[in-house]
C-alpha positions in Angstrom: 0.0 0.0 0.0 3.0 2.6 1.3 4.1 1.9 -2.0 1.6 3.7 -3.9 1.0 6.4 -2.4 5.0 7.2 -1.2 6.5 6.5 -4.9 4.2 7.9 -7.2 3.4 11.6 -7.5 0.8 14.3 -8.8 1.9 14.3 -12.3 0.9 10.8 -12.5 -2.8 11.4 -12.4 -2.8 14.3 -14.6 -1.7 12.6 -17.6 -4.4 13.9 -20.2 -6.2 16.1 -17.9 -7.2 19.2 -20.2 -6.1 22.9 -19.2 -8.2 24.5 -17.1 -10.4 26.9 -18.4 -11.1 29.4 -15.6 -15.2 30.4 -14.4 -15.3 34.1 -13.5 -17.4 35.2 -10.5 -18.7 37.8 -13.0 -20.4 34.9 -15.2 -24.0 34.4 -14.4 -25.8 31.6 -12.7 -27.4 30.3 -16.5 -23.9 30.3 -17.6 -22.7 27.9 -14.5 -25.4 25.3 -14.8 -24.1 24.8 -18.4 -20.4 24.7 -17.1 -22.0 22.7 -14.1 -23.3 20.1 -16.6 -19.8 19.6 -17.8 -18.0 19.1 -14.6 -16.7 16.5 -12.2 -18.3 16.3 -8.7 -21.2 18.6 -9.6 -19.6 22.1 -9.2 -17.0 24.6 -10.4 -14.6 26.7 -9.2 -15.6 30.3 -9.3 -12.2 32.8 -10.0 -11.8 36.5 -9.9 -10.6 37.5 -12.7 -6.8 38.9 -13.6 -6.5 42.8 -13.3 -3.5 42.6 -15.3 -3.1 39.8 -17.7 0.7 40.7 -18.2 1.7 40.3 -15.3 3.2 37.1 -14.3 1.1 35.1 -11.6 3.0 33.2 -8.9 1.3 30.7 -6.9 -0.1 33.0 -3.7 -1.3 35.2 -6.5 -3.6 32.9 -8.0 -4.7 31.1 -4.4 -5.7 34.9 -3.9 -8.0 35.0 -6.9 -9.8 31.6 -5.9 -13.5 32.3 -4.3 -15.3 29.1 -4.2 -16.6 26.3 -5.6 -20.6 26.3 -6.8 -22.5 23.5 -6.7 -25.9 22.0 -8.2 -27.5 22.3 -4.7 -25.9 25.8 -4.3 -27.7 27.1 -7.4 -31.3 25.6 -7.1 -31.4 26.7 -3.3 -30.7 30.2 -5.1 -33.4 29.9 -7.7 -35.8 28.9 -4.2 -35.3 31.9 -3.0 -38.8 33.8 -3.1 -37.5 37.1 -5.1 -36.1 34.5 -8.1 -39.3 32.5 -7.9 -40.9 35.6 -8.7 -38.7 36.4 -11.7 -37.0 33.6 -12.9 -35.5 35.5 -15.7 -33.9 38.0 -13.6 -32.2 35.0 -11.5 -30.8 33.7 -14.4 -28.7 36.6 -14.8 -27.8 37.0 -11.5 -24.1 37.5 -11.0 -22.4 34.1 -9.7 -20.6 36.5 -7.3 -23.8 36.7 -5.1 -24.4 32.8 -5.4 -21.2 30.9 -4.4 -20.2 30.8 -0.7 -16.6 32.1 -0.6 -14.1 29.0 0.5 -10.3 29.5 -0.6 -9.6 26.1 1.2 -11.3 24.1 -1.6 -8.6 24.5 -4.1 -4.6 24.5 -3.6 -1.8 24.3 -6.0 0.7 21.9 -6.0 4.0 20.7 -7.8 3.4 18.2 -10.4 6.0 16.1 -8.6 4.7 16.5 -5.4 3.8 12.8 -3.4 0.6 11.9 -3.8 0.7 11.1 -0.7 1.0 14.5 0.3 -1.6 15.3 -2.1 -3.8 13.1 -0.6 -3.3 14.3 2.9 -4.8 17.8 1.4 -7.9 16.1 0.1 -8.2 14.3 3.8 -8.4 18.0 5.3 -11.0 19.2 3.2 -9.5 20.6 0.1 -11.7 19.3 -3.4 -9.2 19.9 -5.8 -5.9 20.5 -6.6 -4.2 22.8 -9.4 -1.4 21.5 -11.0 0.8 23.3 -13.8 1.7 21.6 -16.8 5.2 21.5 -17.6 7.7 20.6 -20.4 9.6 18.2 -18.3 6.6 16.0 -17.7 6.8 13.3 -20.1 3.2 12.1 -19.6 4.9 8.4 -18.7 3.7 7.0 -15.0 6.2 6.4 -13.1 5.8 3.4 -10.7 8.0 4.1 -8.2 8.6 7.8 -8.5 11.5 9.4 -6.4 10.5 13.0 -6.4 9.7 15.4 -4.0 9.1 18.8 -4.8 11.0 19.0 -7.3 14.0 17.0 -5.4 15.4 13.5 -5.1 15.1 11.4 -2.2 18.2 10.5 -0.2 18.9 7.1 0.8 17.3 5.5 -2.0 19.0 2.1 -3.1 18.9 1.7 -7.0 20.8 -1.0 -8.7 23.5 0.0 -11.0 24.2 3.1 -9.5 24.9 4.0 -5.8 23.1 6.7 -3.8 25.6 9.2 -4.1 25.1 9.4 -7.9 21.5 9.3 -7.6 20.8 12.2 -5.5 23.3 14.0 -8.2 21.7 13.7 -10.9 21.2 16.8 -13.1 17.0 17.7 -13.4 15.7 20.4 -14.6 14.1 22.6 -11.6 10.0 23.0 -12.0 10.5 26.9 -12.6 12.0 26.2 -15.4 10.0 23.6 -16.9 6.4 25.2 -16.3 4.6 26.3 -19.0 3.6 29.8 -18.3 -0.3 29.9 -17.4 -1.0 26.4 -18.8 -2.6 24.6 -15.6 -4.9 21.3 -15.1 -7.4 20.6 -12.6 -7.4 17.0 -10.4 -10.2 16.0 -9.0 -11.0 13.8 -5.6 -12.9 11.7 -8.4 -9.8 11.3 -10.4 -7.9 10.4 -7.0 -10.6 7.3 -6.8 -10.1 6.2 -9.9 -6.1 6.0 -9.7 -6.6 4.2 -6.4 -9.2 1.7 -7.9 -6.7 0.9 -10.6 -4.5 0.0 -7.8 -6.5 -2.7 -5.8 -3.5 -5.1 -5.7 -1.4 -2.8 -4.0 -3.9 -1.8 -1.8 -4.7 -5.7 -0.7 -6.0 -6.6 1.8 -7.8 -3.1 2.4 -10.1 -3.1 -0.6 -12.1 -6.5 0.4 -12.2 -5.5 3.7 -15.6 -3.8 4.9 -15.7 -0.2 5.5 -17.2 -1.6 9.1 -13.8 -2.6 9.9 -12.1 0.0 8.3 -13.9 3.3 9.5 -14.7 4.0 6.5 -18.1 5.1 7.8 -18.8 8.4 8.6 -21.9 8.7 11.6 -22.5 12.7 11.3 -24.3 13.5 8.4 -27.3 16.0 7.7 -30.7 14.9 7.7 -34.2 16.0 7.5 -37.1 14.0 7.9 -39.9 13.7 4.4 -42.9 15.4 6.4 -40.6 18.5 6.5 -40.0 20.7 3.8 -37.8 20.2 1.5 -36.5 23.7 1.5 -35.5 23.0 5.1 -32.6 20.9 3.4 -31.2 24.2 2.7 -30.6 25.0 6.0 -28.6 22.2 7.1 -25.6 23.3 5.1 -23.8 20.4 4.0 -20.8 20.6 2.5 -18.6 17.6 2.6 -20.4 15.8 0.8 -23.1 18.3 -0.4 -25.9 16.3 0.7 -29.0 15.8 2.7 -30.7 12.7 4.3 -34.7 12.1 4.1 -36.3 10.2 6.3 -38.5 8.5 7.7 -38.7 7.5 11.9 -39.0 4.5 12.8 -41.1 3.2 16.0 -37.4 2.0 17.2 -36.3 5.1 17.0 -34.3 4.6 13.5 -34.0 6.2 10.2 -35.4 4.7 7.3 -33.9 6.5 4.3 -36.2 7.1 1.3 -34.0 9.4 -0.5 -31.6 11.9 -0.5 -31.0 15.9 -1.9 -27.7 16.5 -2.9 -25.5 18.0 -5.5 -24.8 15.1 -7.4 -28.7 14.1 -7.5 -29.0 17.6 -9.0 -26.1 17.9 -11.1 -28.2 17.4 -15.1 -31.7 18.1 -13.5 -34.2 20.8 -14.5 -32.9 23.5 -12.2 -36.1 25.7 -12.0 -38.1 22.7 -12.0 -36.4 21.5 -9.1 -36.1 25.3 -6.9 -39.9 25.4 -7.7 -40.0 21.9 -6.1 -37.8 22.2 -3.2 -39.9 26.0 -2.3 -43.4 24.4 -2.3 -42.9 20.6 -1.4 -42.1 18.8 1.3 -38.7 16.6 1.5 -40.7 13.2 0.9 -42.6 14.1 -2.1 -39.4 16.2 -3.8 -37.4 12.9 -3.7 -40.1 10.6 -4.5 -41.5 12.6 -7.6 -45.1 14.4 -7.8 -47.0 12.8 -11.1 -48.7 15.2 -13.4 -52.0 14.1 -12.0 -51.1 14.9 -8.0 -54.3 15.9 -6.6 -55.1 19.4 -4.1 -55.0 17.2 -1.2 -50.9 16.2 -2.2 -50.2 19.8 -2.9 -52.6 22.6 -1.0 -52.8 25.6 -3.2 -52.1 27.2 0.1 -48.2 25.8 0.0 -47.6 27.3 -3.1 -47.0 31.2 -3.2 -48.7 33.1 -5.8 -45.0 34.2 -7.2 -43.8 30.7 -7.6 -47.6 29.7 -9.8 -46.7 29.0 -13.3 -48.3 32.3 -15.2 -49.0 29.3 -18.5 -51.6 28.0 -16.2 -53.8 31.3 -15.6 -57.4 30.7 -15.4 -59.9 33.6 -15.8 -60.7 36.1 -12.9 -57.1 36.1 -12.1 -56.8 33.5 -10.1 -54.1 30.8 -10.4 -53.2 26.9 -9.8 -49.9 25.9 -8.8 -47.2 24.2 -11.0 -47.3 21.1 -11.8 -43.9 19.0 -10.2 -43.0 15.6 -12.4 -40.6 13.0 -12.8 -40.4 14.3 -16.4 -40.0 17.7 -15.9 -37.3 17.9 -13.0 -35.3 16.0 -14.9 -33.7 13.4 -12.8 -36.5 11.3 -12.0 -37.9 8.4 -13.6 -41.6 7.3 -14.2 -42.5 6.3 -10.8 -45.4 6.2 -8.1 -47.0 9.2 -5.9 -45.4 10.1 -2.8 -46.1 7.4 -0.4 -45.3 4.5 -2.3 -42.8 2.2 -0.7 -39.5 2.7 -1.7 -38.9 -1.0 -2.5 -41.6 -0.4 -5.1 -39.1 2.6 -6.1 -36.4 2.0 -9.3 -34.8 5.0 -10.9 -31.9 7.8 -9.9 -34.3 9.0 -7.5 -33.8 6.4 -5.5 -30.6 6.8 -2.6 -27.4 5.4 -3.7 -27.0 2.8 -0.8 -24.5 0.4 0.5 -24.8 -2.3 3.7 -22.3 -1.4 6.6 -20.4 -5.3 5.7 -20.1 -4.0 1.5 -16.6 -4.1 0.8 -14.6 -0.9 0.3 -13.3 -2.0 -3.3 -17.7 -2.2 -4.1 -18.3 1.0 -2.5 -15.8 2.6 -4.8 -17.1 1.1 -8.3 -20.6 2.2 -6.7 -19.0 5.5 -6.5 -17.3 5.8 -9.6 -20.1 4.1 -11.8 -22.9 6.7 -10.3 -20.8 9.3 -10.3 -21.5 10.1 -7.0 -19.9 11.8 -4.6 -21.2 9.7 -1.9 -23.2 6.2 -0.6 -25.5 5.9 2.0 -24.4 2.9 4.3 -27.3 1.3 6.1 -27.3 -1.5 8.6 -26.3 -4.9 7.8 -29.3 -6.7 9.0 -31.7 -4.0 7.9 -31.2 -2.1 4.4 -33.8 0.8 5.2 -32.2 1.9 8.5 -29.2 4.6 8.0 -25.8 3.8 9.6 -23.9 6.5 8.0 -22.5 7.8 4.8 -19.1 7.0 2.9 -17.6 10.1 1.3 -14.6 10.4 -0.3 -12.9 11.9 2.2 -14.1 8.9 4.0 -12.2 6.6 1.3 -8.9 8.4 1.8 -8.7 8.3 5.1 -9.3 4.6 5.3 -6.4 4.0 2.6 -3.9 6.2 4.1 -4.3 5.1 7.9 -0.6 3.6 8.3 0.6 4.5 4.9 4.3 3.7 6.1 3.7 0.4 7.7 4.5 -2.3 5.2 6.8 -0.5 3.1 10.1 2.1 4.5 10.5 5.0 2.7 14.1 4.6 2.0 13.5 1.7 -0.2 10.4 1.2 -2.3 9.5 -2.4 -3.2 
């Protein structure tokens, strides 16, 4: 396992990563659900722009222009809001400034020949992604067993054929004068999972061993429960991972998940079909899809302000009916029953993205990756509606990196 993560470095992952194309805080929110749509995890990060393009950037420089990164969630909780219910148009426009919640901790830059490790260790403390330059010393080959730091060669390395001496003396270029100027690539915690599961071998015996035993289970997530509403989801502030728990009590005094709102769940959606949603529904019937034919009784016209009524469905005397809210027209639902229906019953990406407490951590990864989710719900082993937990992928990392130096010294890889 040490050998993985000690040996092989940054640059390794970014092999064919495209340059990063930077998302001004000046674009507007229409603009970033399109560049949402395109993008890993759900969100983008939000930059200032450059007040002088001439001028040469260096690495605090840049950190400095970083705001945040905007999510799915972040935007339709926006669109809720009464005043853009009201004028959806206007919303639209709305400067991404006043949208994305300010975080410089989300992004840092890093060497290309910095440890993953290392790099790993940053993703462990909470930061989503990590900005690499390109350079004209990177080859674009892998290297296996990578002895790099920074920039520098490890001491009291053992290579055959040559002694350490001559090793550490080696002439390299140095990275500032290898970088391309103001070519960079972005990397991902998803691209981090899918280096690792390319690497179960190394990893044995961790990835067939449950994420019970391993940890791997994180107990303090956000929840709400379905007779709430959903705009209440809003208010827990999630953040790592962006997402939200409904559920249902149980006489035992459990939770039985039915669903979950989250930034992956809302990444390709209808985004004013789902702000209209989450402003006028409760939690239960947002996850579980309202059918075209929902009756009053579902839906009281007294839930639904006269700002957020759909001005198509006018009747005479001025007097309005409320919106109708479908699996077709949010967008990430499938044809499925009313709110209500059991969620066995239930098949489609509505549905939660759950795991038992005894799944293995190598299944919870492909779940992951395959989903392209940024999470799993873990529920009990001897009953699959109770929640136990989630599995992020800070969750993941933490379980792979535990004793990263116990099997394997770092003065000689293996």
């Amino acid at each position: 396992m040490a050998s993985v993560f000690l040996y092989h470095v940054v640059g390794d992952l970014t092999v064919g990563k495209p340059e990063l194309v930077e998302f001004a805080e000046t674009e507007t929110v229409e603009a970033a659900i399109r560049a949402i749509g395109e993008s890993r995890e759900g969100g983008i990060a939000v930059w200032k722009k450059r007040s002088q393009k001439s001028v040469i950037e260096n690495a605090e420089m840049r950190q400095q222009r970083f705001v945040g990164i905007l999510n799915s969630l972040d935007i339709v909780a926006f669109l809720a809001e009464d005043e853009c219910l009201a004028d959806q148009d206007k919303a639209m426009k709305t400067s991404v400034s006043e949208v994305v919640v300010p975080n410089s901790s989300l992004l840092k830059e890093v060497d290309p020949a910095t440890r993953l490790i290392d790099a790993l260790e940053m993703m462990k403390q909470g930061v989503k992604q990590l900005l690499a330059p390109k350079s004209i010393g990177w080859r674009g080959v892998s290297k296996r067993f990578s002895v790099l730091y920074n920039g520098k060669w490890l001491k009291n390395l053992n290579t055959s054929g040559a002694n350490n001496a001559s090793a550490t003396n080696i002439n390299r270029p140095s990275a500032s004068t290898t970088i391309i100027q103001d070519k960079f690539c972005c990397l991902s915690r998803e691209d981090v999972l899918r280096f690792l599961i390319g690497c179960l071998g190394a990893l044995a015996p961790l990835p067939l061993t449950s994420i019970s035993s391993l940890g791997a289970i994180n107990p303090n997530y956000c929840y709400i429960e379905a007779s709430q509403p959903a705009i209440d989801a809003t208010q827990k502030h999630p953040r790592d991972p962006t997402a939200v728990a409904i559920v249902e009590p149980t006489s035992d005094g459990q939770r039985k998940i039915i669903g979950d709102i989250s930034a992956c769940k809302l990444w390709k959606c209808d985004y004013l079909a789902a702000a209209w949603a989450l402003a006028n529904l409760s939690a239960g019937q947002f996850v579980m899809g309202v059918e075209d034919n929902i009756t009053s009784r579902s839906v009281p016209d007294s839930s639904v302000s006269p700002a957020a009524a759909d001005p198509d469905l006018t009747s005479g005397g001025g007097s309005t009916r409320p919106r109708k809210f479908s699996s077709q027209n949010i967008g990430f639902f499938s044809n499925s029953p009313s709110f209500g229906v059991s969620r066995s019953m239930y098949r489609g990406r509505s549905a939660p993205l759950t795991c038992k407490s005894t799944t293995s951590l190598a299944a919870v990864m492909a779940q992951m990756l395959s989903h392209r989710a940024t999470h799993v719900w873990v529920t009990e082993a001897e009953n699959e509606d109770n929640l136990a937990g989630l599995v992020g992928y800070a969750d993941i990392l933490a379980a792979v990196t535990r004793k990263p130096a116990a099997t394997v010294p770092e003065s000689q890889p293996s």
